[in-house]
ZAPA-490033 format. One record per residue: residue number from 1; residue in one letter; y negated, x negated, z negated of N, C-alpha, C, O, CB in turn; chain. Coordinates in steps of 0.02 Angstrom, whole numbers, plus 50000, padded with zeros to 5 digits. Glycine has a CB too. Layout:
BEGIN
<NUM,"A",<Y,X,Z>,<Y,X,Z>,<Y,X,Z>,<Y,X,Z>,<Y,X,Z>,"A">
...
***
This chain:
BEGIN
<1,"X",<48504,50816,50811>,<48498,50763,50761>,<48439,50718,50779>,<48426,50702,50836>,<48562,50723,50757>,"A">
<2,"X",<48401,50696,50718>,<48345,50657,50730>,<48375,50559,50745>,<48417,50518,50727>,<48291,50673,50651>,"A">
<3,"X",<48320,50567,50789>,<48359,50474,50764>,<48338,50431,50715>,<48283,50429,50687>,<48353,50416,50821>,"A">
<4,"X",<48380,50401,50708>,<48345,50346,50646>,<48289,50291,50679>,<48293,50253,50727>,<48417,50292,50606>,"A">
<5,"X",<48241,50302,50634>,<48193,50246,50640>,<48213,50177,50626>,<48247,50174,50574>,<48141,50258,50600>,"A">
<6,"X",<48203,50123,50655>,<48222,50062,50616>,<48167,50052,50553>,<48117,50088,50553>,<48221,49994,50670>,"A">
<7,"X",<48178,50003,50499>,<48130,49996,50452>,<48116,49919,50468>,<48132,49874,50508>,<48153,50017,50374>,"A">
<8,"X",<48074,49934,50407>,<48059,49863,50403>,<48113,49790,50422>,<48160,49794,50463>,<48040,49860,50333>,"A">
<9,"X",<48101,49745,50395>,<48179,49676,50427>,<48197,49690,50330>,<48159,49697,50281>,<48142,49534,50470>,"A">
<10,"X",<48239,49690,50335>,<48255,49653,50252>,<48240,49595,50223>,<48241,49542,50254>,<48315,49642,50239>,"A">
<11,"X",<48222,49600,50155>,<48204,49538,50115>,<48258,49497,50110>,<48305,49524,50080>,<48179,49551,50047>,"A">
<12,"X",<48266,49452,50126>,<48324,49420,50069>,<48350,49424,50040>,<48317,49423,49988>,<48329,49398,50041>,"A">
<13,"X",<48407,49429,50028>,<48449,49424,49949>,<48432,49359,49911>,<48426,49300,49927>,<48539,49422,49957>,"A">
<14,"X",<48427,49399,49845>,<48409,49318,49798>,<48461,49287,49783>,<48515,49315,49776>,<48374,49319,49724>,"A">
<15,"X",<48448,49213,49777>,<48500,49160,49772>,<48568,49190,49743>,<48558,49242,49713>,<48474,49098,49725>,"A">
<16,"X",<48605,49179,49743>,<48686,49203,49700>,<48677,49149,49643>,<48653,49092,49645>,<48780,49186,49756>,"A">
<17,"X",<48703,49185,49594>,<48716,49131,49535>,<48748,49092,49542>,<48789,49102,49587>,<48739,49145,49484>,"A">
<18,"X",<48753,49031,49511>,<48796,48959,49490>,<48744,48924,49568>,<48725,48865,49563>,<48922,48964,49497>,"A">
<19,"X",<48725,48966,49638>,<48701,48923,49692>,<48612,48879,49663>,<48570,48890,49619>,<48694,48985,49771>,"A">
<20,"X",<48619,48834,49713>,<48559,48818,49722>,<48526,48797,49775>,<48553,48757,49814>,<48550,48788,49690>,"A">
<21,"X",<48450,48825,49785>,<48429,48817,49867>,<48425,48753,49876>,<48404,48716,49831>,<48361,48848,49894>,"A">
<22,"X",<48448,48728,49949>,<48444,48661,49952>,<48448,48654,50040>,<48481,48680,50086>,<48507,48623,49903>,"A">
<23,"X",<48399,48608,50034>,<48395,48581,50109>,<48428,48588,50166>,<48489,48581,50160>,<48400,48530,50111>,"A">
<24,"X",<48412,48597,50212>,<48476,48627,50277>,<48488,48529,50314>,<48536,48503,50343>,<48417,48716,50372>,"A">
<25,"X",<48419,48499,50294>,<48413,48455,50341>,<48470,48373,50296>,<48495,48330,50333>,<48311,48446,50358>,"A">
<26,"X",<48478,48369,50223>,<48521,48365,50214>,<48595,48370,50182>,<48632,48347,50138>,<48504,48351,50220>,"A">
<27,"X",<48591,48410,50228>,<48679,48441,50244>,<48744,48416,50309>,<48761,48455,50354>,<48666,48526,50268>,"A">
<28,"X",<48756,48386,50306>,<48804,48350,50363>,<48868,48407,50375>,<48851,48457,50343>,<48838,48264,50331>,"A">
<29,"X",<48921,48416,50401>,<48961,48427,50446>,<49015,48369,50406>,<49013,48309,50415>,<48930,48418,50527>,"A">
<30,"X",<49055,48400,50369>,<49118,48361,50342>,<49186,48345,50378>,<49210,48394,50407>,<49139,48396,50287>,"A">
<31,"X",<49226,48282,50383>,<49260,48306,50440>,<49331,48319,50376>,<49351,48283,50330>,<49267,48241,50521>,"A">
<32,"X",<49343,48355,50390>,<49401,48378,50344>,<49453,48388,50403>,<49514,48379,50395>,<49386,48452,50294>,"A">
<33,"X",<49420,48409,50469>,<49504,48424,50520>,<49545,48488,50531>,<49596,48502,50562>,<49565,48386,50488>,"A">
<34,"X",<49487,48530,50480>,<49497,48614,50485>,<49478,48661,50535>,<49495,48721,50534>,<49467,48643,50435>,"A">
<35,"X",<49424,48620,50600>,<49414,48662,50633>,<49376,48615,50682>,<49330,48575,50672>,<49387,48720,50601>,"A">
<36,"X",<49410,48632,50736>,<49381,48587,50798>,<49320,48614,50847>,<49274,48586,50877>,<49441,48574,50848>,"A">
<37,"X",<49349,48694,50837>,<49290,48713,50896>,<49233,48737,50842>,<49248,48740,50783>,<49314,48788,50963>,"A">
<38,"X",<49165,48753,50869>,<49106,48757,50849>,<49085,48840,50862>,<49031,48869,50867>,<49065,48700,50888>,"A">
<39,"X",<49125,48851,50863>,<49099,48949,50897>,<49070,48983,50823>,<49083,48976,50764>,<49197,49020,50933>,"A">
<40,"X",<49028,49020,50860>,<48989,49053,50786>,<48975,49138,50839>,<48969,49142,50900>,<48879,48989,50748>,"A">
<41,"X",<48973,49210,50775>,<48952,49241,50801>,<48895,49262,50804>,<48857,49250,50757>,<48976,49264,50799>,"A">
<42,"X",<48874,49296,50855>,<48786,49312,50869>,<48787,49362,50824>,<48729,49381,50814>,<48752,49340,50955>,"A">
<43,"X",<48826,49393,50792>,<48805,49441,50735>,<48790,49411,50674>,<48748,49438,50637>,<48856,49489,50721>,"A">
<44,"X",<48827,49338,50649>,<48808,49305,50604>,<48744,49280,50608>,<48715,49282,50554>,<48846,49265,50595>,"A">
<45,"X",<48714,49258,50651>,<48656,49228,50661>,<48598,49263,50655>,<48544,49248,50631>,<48656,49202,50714>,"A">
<46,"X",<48637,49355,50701>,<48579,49399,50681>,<48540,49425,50603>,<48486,49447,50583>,<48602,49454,50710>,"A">
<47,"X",<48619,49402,50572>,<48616,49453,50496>,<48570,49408,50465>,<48520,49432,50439>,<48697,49468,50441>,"A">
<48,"X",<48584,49317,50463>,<48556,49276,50443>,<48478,49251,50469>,<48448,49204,50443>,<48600,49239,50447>,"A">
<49,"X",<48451,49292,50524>,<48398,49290,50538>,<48370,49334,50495>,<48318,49316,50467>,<48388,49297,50597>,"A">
<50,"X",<48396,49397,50480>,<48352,49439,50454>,<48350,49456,50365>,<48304,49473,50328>,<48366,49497,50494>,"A">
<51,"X",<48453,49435,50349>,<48430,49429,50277>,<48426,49364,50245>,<48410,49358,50186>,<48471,49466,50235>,"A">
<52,"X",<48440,49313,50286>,<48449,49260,50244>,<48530,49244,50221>,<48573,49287,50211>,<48403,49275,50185>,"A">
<53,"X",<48537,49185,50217>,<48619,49158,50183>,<48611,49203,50122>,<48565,49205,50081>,<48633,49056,50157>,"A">
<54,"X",<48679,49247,50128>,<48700,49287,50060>,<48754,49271,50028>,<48769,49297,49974>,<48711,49355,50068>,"A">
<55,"X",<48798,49215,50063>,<48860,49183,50024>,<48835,49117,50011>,<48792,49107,50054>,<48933,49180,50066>,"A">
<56,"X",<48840,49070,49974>,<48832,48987,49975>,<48883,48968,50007>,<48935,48999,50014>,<48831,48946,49909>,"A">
<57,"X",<48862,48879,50041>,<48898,48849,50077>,<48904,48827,49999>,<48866,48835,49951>,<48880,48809,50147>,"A">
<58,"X",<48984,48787,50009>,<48996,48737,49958>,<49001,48661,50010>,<49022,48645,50066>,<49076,48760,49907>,"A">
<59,"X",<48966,48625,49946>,<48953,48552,49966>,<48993,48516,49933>,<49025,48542,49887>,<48888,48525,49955>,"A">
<60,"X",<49005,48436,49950>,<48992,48396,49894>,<48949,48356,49917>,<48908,48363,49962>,<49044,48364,49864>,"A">
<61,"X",<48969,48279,49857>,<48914,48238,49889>,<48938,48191,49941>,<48997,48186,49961>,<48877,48197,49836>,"A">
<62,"X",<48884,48153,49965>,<48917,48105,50025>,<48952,48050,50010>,<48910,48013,49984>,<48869,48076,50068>,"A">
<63,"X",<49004,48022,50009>,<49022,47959,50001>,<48981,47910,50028>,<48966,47864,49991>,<49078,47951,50020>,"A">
<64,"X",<48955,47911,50102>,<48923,47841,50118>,<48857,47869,50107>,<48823,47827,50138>,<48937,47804,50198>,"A">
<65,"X",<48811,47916,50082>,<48749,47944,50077>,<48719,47957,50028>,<48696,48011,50044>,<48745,47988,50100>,"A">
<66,"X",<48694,47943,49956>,<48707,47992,49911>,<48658,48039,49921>,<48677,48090,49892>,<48711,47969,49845>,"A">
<67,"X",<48587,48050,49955>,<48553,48082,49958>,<48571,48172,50009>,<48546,48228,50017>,<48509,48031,49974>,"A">
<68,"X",<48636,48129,50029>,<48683,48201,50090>,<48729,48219,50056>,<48752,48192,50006>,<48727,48181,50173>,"A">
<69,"X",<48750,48277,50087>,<48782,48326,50072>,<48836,48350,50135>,<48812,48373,50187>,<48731,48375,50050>,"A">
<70,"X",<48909,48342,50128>,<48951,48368,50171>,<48972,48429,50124>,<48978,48444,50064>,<49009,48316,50198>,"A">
<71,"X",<48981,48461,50202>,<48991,48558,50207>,<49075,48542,50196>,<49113,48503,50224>,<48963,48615,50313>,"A">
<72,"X",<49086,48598,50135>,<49175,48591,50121>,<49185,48662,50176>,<49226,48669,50222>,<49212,48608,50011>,"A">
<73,"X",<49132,48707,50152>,<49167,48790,50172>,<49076,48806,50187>,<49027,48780,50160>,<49226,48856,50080>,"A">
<74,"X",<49080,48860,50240>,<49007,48884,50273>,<48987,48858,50320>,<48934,48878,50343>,<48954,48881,50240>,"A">
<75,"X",<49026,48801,50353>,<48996,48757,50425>,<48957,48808,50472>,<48905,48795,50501>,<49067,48719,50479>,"A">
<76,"X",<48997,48881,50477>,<48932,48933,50543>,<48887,48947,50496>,<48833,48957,50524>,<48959,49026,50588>,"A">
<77,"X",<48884,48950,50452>,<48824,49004,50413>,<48769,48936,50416>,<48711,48952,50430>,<48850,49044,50306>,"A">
<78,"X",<48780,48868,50405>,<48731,48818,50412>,<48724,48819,50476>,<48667,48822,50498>,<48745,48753,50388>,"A">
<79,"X",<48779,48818,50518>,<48728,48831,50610>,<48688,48881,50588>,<48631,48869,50569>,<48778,48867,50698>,"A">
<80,"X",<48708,48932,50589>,<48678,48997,50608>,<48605,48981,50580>,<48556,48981,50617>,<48719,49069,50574>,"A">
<81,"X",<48603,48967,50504>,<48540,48943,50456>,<48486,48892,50511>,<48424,48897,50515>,<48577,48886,50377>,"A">
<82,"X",<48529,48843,50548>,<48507,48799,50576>,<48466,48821,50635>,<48412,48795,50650>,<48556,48760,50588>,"A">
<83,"X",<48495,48873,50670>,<48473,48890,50731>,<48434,48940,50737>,<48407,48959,50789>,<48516,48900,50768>,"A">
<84,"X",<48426,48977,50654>,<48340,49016,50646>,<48310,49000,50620>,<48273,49041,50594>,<48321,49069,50626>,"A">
<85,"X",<48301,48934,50607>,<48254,48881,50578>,<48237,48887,50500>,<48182,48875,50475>,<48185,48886,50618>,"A">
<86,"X",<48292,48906,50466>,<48257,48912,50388>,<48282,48833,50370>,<48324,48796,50396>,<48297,48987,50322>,"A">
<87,"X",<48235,48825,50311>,<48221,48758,50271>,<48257,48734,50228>,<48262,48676,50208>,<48171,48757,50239>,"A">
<88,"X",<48302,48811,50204>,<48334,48800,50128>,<48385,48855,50143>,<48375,48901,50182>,<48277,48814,50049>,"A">
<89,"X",<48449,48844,50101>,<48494,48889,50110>,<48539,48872,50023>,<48546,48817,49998>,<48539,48874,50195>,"A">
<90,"X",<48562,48936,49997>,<48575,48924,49952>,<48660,48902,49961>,<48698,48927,50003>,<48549,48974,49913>,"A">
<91,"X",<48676,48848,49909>,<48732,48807,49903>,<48759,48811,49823>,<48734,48833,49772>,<48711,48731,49927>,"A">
<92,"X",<48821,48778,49840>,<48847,48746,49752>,<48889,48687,49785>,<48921,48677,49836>,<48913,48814,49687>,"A">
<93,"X",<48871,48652,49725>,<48888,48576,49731>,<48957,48561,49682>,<48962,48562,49621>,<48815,48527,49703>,"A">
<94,"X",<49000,48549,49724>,<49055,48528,49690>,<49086,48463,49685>,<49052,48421,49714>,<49094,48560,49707>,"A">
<95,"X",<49134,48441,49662>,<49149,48368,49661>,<49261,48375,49688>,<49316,48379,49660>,<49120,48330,49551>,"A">
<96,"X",<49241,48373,49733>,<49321,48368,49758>,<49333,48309,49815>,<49301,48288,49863>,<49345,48447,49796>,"A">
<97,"X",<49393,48294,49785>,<49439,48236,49832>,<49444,48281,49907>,<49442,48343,49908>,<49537,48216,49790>,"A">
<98,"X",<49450,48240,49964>,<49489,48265,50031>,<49529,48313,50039>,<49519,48357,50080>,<49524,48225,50056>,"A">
<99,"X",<49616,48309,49975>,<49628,48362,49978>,<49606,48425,49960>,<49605,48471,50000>,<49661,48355,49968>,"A">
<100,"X",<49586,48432,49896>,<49546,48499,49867>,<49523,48516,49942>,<49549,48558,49979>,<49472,48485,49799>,"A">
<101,"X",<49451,48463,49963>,<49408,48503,50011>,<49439,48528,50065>,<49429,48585,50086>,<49355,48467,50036>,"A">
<102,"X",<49473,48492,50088>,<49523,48540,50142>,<49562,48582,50120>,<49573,48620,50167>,<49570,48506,50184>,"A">
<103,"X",<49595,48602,50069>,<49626,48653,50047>,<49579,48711,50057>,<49598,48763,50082>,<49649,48641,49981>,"A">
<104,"X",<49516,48701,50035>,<49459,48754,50000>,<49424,48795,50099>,<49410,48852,50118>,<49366,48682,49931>,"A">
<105,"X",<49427,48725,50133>,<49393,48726,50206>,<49467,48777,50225>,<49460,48833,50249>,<49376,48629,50258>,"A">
<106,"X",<49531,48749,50211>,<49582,48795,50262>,<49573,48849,50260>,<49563,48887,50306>,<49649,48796,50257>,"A">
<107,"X",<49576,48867,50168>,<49583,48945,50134>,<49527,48993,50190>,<49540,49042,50224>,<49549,48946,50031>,"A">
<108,"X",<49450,48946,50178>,<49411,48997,50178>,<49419,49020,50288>,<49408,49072,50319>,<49320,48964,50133>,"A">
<109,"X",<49437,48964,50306>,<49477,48961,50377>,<49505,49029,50403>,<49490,49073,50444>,<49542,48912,50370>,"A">
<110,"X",<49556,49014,50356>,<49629,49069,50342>,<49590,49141,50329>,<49607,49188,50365>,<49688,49044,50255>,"A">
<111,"X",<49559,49147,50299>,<49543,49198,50265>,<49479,49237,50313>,<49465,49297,50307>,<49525,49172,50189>,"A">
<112,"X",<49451,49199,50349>,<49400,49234,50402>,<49424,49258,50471>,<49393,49287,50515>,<49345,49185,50419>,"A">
<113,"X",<49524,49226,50465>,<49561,49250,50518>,<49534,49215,50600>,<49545,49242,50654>,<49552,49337,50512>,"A">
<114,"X",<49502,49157,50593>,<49460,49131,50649>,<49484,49035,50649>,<49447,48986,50656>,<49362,49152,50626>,"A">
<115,"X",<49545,49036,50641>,<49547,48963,50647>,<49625,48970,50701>,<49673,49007,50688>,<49552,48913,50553>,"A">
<116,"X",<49618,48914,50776>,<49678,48913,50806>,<49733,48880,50769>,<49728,48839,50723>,<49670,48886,50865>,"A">
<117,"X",<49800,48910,50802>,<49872,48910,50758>,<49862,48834,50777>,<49860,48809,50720>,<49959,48961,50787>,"A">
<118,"X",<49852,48777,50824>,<49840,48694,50816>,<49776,48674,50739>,<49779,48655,50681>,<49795,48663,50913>,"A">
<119,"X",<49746,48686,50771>,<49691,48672,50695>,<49720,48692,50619>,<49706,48653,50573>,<49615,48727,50702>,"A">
<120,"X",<49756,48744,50607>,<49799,48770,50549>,<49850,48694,50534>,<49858,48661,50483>,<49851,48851,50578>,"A">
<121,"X",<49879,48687,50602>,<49956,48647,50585>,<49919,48590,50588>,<49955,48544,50567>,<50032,48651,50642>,"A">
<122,"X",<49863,48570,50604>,<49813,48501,50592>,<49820,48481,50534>,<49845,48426,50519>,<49737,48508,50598>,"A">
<123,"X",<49790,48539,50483>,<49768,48532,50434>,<49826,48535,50385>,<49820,48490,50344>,<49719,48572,50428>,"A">
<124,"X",<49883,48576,50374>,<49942,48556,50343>,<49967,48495,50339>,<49989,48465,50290>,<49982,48584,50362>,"A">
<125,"X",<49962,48472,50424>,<49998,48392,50414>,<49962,48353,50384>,<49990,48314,50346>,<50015,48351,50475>,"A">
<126,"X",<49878,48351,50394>,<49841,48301,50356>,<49837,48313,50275>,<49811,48275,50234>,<49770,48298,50386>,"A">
<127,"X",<49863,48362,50263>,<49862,48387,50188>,<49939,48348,50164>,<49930,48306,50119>,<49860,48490,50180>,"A">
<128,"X",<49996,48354,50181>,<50042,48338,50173>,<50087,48267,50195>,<50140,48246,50172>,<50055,48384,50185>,"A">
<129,"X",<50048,48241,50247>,<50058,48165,50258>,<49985,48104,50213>,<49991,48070,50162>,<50056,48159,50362>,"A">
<130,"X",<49931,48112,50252>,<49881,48085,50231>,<49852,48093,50160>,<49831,48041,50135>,<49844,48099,50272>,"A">
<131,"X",<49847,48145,50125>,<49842,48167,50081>,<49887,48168,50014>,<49871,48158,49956>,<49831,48205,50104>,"A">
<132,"X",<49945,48182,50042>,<50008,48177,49998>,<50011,48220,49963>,<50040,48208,49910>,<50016,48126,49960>,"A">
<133,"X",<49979,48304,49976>,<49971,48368,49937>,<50033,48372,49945>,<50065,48348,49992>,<49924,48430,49957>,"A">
<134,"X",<50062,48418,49875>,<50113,48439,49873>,<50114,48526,49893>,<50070,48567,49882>,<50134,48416,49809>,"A">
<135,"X",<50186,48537,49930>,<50200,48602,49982>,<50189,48658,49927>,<50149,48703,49937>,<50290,48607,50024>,"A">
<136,"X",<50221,48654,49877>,<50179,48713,49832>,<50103,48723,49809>,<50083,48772,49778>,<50207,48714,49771>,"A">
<137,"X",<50067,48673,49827>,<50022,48667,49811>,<49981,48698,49859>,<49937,48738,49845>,<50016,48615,49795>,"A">
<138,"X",<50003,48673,49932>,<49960,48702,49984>,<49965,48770,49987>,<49918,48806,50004>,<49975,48676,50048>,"A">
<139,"X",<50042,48801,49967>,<50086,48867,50006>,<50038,48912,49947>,<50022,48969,49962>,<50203,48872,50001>,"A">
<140,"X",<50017,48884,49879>,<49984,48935,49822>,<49903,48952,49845>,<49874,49006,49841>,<49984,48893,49735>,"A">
<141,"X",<49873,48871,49878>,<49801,48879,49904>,<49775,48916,49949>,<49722,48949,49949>,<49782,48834,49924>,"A">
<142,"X",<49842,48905,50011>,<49804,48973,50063>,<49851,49009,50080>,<49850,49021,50141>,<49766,48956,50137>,"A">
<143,"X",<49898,49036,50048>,<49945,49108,50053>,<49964,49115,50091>,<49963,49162,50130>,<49931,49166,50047>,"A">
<144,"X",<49997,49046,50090>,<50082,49060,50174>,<50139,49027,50132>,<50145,49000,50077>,<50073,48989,50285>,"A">
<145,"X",<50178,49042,50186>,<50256,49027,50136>,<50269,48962,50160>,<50225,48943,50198>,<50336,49082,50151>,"A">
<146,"X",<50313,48922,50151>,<50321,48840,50153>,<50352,48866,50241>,<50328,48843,50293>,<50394,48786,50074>,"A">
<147,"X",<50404,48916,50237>,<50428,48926,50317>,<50367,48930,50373>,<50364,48895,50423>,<50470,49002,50325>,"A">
<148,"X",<50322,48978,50353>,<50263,48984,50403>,<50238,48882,50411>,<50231,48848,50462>,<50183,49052,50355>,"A">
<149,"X",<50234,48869,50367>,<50198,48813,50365>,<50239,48750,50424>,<50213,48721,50472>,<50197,48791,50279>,"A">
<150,"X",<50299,48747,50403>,<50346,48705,50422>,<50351,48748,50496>,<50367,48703,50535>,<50417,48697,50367>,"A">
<151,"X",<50346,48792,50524>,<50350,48803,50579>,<50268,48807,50616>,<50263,48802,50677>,<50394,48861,50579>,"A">
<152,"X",<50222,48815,50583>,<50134,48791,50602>,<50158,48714,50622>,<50124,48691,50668>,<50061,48793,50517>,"A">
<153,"X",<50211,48668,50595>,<50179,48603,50603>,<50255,48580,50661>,<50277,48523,50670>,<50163,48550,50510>,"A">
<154,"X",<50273,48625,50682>,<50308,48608,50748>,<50292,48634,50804>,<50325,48636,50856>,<50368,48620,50747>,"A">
<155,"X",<50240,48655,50793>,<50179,48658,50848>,<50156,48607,50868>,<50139,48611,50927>,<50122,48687,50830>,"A">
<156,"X",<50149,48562,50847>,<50116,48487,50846>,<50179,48449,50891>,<50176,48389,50903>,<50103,48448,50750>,"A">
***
């Protein structure tokens, strides 16, 4: 068998619809309470060196900033963006209260299978004390049953 040659790096993927490219520099770090540690993988960083952000981060706007932008969902893909120096990364700008954004930050959490069982039961309690989300509301957003939940938050 022959080996494969590498090719060229890949172009980019072009923007995704509804996104728009927008500044890496302002983009802030939202604290929503979904995720404490900062770990990113070196494969993300690699892919994003070479094709570029192919999902959008979702934003909104800043409350104390209006010219910034806090990260709801994509916090590694903006490291990763951050730490191969691109200028612009494509986004969509949404308009959500605390809870939404932490609902949207848990899901996408939940769903990358990379958030600790403390940071999970973090974010339930601040959804359901501070917030005042209601338990069907959370249990429909990120696809656990009220039992999983109620036992995530006796972890705490």
């Amino acid at each position: 068998m022959a080996a494969v040659q590498p090719g060229p790096p890949l172009a980019p993927d072009p923007v995704p619809v509804g996104a728009t490219m927008l500044p890496i520099a302002a983009m802030v770090a939202a604290n929503l309470g979904t995720r404490r540690r900062d770990d990113m993988p070196e494969t993300l960083q690699a892919d994003i060196a070479t094709r570029g952000v192919r999902q959008p981060v979702t934003l909104r706007h800043s409350a104390s900033n209006p010219e910034q932008y806090e990260i709801i969902c994509g916090h590694r893909r903006w490291r990763a963006a951050q730490r191969v120096g691109l200028a612009q990364i494509p986004a969509i700008v949404v308009t959500q209260v605390d809870a939404a954004a932490i609902l949207s930050s848990l899901a996408e959490n939940l769903q990358a299978g990379n958030l600790s069982l403390i940071d999970e039961a973090q974010a339930y309690r601040r959804l359901l004390t501070q917030c005042a989300a209601d338990v069907s509301a959370v249990t429909a957003a990120v696809g656990r049953d009220r039992k999983h939940i109620v036992q995530s938050m006796r972890l705490l």
